[in-house]
KOLGU-565589 format. One record per residue (C-alpha): x, y, z; residue in three letters; residue number from 1. Coordinates in nm, 2 decimals, decimal comma. Last residue first. Example, Ala and Ser with C-alpha at 12.3 -4.5 7.8 and 13.67 -1.06 7.14 Angstrom:
// KOLGU-565589
<pt east="1,37" north="-0,11" up="0,71" residu="SER" num="2"/>
<pt east="1,23" north="-0,45" up="0,78" residu="ALA" num="1"/>
// end
This chain:
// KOLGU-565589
<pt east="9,41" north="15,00" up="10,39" residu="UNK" num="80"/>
<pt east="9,14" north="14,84" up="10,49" residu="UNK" num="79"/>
<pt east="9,14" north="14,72" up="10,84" residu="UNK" num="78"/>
<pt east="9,02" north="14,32" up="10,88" residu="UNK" num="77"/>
<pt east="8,72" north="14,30" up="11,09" residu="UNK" num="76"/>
<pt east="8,63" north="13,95" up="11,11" residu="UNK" num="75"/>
<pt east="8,33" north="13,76" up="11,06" residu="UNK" num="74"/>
<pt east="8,34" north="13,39" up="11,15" residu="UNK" num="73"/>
<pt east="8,25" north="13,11" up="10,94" residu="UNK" num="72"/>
<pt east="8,07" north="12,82" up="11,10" residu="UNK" num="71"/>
<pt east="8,11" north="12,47" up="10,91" residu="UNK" num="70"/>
<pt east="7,87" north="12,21" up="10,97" residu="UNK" num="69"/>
<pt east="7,70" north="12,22" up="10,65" residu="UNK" num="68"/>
<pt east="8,11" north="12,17" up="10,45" residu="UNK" num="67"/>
<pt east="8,19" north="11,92" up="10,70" residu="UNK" num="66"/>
<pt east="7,87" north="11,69" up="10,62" residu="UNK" num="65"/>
<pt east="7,92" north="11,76" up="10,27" residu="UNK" num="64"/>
<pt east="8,30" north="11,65" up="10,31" residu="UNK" num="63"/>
<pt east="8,25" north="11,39" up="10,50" residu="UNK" num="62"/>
<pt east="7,98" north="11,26" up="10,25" residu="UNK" num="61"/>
<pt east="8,19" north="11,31" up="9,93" residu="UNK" num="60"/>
<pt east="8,45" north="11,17" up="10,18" residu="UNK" num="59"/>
<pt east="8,19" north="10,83" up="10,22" residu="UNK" num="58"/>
<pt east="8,10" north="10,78" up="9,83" residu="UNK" num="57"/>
<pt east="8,49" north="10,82" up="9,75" residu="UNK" num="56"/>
<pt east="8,59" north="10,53" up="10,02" residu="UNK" num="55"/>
<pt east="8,26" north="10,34" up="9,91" residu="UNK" num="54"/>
<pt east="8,39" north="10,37" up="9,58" residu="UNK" num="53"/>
<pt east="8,75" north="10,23" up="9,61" residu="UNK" num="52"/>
<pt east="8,65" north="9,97" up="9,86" residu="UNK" num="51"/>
<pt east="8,38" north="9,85" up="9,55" residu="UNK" num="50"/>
<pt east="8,71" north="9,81" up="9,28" residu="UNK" num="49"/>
<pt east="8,92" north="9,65" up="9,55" residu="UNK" num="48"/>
<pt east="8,63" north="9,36" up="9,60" residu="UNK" num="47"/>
<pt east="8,58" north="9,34" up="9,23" residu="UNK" num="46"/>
<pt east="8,99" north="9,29" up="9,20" residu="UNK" num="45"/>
<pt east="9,07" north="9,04" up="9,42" residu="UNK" num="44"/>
<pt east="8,73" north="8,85" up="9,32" residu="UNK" num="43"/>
<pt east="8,87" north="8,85" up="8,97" residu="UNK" num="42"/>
<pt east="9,22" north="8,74" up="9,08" residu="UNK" num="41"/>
<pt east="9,01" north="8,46" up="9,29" residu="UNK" num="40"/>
<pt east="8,83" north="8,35" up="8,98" residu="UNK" num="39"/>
<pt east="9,17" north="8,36" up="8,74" residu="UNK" num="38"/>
<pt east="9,32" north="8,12" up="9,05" residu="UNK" num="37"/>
<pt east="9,06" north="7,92" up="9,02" residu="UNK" num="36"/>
<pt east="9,00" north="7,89" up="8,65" residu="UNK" num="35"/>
<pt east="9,43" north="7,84" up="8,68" residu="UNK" num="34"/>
<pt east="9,37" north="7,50" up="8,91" residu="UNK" num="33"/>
<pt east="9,67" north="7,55" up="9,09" residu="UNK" num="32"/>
<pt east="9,91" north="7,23" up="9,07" residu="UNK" num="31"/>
<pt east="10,03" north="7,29" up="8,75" residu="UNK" num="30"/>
<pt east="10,02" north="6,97" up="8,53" residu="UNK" num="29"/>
<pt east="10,38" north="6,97" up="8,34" residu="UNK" num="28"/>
<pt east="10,38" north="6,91" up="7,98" residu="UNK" num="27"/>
<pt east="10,36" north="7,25" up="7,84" residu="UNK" num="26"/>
<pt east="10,58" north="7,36" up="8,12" residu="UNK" num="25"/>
<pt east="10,83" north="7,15" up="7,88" residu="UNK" num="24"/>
<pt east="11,19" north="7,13" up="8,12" residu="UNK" num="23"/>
<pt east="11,55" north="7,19" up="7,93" residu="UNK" num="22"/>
<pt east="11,77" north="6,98" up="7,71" residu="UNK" num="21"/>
<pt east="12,05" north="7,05" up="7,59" residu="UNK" num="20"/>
<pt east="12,09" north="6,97" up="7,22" residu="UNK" num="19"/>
<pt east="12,23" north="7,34" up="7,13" residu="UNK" num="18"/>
<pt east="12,40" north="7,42" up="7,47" residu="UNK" num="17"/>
<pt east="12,76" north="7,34" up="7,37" residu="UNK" num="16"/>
<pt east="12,71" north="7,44" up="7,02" residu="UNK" num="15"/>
<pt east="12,62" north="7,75" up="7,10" residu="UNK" num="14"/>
<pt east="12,88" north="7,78" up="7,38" residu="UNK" num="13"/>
<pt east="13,13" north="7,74" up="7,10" residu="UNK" num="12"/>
<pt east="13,00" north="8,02" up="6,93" residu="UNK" num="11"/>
<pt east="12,94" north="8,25" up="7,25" residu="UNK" num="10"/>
<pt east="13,35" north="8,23" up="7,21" residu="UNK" num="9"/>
<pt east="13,42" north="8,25" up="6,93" residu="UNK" num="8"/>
<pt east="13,27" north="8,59" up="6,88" residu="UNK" num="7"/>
<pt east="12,90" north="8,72" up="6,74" residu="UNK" num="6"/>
<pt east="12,67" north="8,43" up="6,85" residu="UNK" num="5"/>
<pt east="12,33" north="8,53" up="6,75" residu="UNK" num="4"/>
<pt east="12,14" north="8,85" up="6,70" residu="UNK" num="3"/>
<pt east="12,29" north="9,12" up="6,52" residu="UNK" num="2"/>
<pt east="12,29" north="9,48" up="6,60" residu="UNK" num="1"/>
// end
């Protein structure tokens, strides 16, 4: 597979669109400060990181809590 115009036709647009000219974002100033934007991200993702274990911290403790409370009955099943 070659890269490039292969047919007359995505030739001519080649040439078309050689010397057009398109926008630098290398030049533009964003307007979000991206040390910002990389701080909040990293807040984002601390704060999801410590939900996560307090939610498996508190079912390890449901579960213990569940698993002392439990009362298992006796029954009489008939053996065959």
């Amino acid at each position: 597979m070659a890269i490039g115009a292969e047919d007359y036709i995505d030739q001519l647009l080649v040439k078309k669109y050689a010397d057009e000219k398109v926008d630098n974002h290398d030049n533009i100033e964003s307007m979000i400060d991206p040390q910002k934007m990389l701080g909040a991200m990293n807040d984002y993702a601390s704060m999801h990181k410590n939900m996560m274990l307090l939610k498996q911290r508190l079912n390890i403790a449901c579960y213990a809590i569940n698993a002392r409370s439990a009362r298992y009955n006796k029954t009489n099943t008939p053996q065959y």
